[in-house]
C-alpha positions in Angstrom: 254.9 70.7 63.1 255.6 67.3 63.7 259.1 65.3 63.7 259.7 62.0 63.2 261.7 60.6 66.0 263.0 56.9 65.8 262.9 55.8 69.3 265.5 53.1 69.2 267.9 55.5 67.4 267.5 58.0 70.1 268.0 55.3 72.5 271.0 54.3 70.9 272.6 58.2 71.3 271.7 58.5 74.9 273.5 55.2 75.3 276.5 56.4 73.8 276.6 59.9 75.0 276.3 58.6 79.3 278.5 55.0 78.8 281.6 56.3 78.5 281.4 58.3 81.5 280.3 55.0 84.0 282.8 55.0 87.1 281.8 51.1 87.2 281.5 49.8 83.1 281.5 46.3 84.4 278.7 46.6 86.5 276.2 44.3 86.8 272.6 45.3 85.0 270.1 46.8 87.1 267.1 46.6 84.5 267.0 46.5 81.4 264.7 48.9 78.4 263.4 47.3 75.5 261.7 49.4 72.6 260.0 48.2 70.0 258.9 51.2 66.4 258.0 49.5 63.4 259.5 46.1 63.1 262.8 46.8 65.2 263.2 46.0 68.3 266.3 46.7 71.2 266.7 46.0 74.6 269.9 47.5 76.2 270.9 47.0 79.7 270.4 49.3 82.5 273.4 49.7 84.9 273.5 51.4 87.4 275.1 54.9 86.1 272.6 54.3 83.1 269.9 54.5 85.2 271.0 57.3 87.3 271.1 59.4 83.9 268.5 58.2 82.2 266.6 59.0 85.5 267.8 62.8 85.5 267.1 63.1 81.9 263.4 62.1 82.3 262.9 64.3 85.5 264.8 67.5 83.7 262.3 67.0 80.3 259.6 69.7 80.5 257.5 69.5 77.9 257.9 73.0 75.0 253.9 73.2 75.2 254.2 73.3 78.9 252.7 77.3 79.6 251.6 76.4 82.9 247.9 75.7 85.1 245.1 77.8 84.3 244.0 79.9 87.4 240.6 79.6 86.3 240.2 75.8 86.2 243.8 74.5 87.0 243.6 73.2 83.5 247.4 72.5 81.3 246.3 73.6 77.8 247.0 77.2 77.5 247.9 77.7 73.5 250.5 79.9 72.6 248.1 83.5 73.5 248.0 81.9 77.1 244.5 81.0 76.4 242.8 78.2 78.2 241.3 75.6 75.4 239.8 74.4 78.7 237.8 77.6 80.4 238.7 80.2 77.8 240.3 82.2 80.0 242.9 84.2 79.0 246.4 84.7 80.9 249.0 86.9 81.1 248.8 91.0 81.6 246.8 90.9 77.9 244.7 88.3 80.1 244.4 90.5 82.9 243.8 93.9 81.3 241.0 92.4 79.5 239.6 91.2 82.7 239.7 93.8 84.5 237.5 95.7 81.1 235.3 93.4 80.9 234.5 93.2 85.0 234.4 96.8 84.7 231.6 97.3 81.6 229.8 94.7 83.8 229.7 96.4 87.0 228.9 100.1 85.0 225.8 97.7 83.2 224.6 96.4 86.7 224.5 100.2 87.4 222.8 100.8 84.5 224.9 103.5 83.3 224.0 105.4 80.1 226.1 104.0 76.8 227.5 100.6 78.6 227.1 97.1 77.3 225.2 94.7 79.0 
């Protein structure tokens, strides 16, 4: 499902939430961040104690569809059964039991075993 997120408003609460905590309030700006959504458009200043937390907030995000690499083909798109939308491979022990069934019906075929699959 998808949210709508106004980008200047969240701006705007991130702002308000670290400034009151900066040792140095005067400080001189270090950058600045402008964002534009829609027709609105805000640049705030960056000090220094700004960018210090905007910088830990953007390193500390990890993204909710974030399941991890495929071992298969290193891939990031495993959906929410841990299968690759890449490779098709399938993780976790559901992943693994089912690989070890299928290698197993393929090595009794290569035997050629009565009542095995192919």
């Amino acid at each position: 499902m998808s949210v709508s997120v106004d980008p200047i408003a969240v701006l705007r609460e991130f702002v308000a939430r670290v400034t009151p905590y900066d040792p140095d309030p005067g400080a001189v700006p270090v950058a600045s961040v402008t964002v534009s959504a829609g027709s609105d458009t805000e640049t705030v200043p960056i000090t220094p104690h700004l960018a210090r937390a905007l910088a830990q907030a953007l390193s500390a995000y990890r993204d909710p569809a974030d399941r991890g690499s495929c071992a298969g083909c290193g891939g990031r798109r495993l959906d929410d059964n841990l299968h690759c939308v890449d490779c098709g491979r399938l993780h976790g022990i559901l992943g693994e039991v089912i690989s070890r069934q299928v290698a197993r019906v393929r090595e009794q075929a290569a035997e050629g075993r009565p009542g095995t699959v192919p």
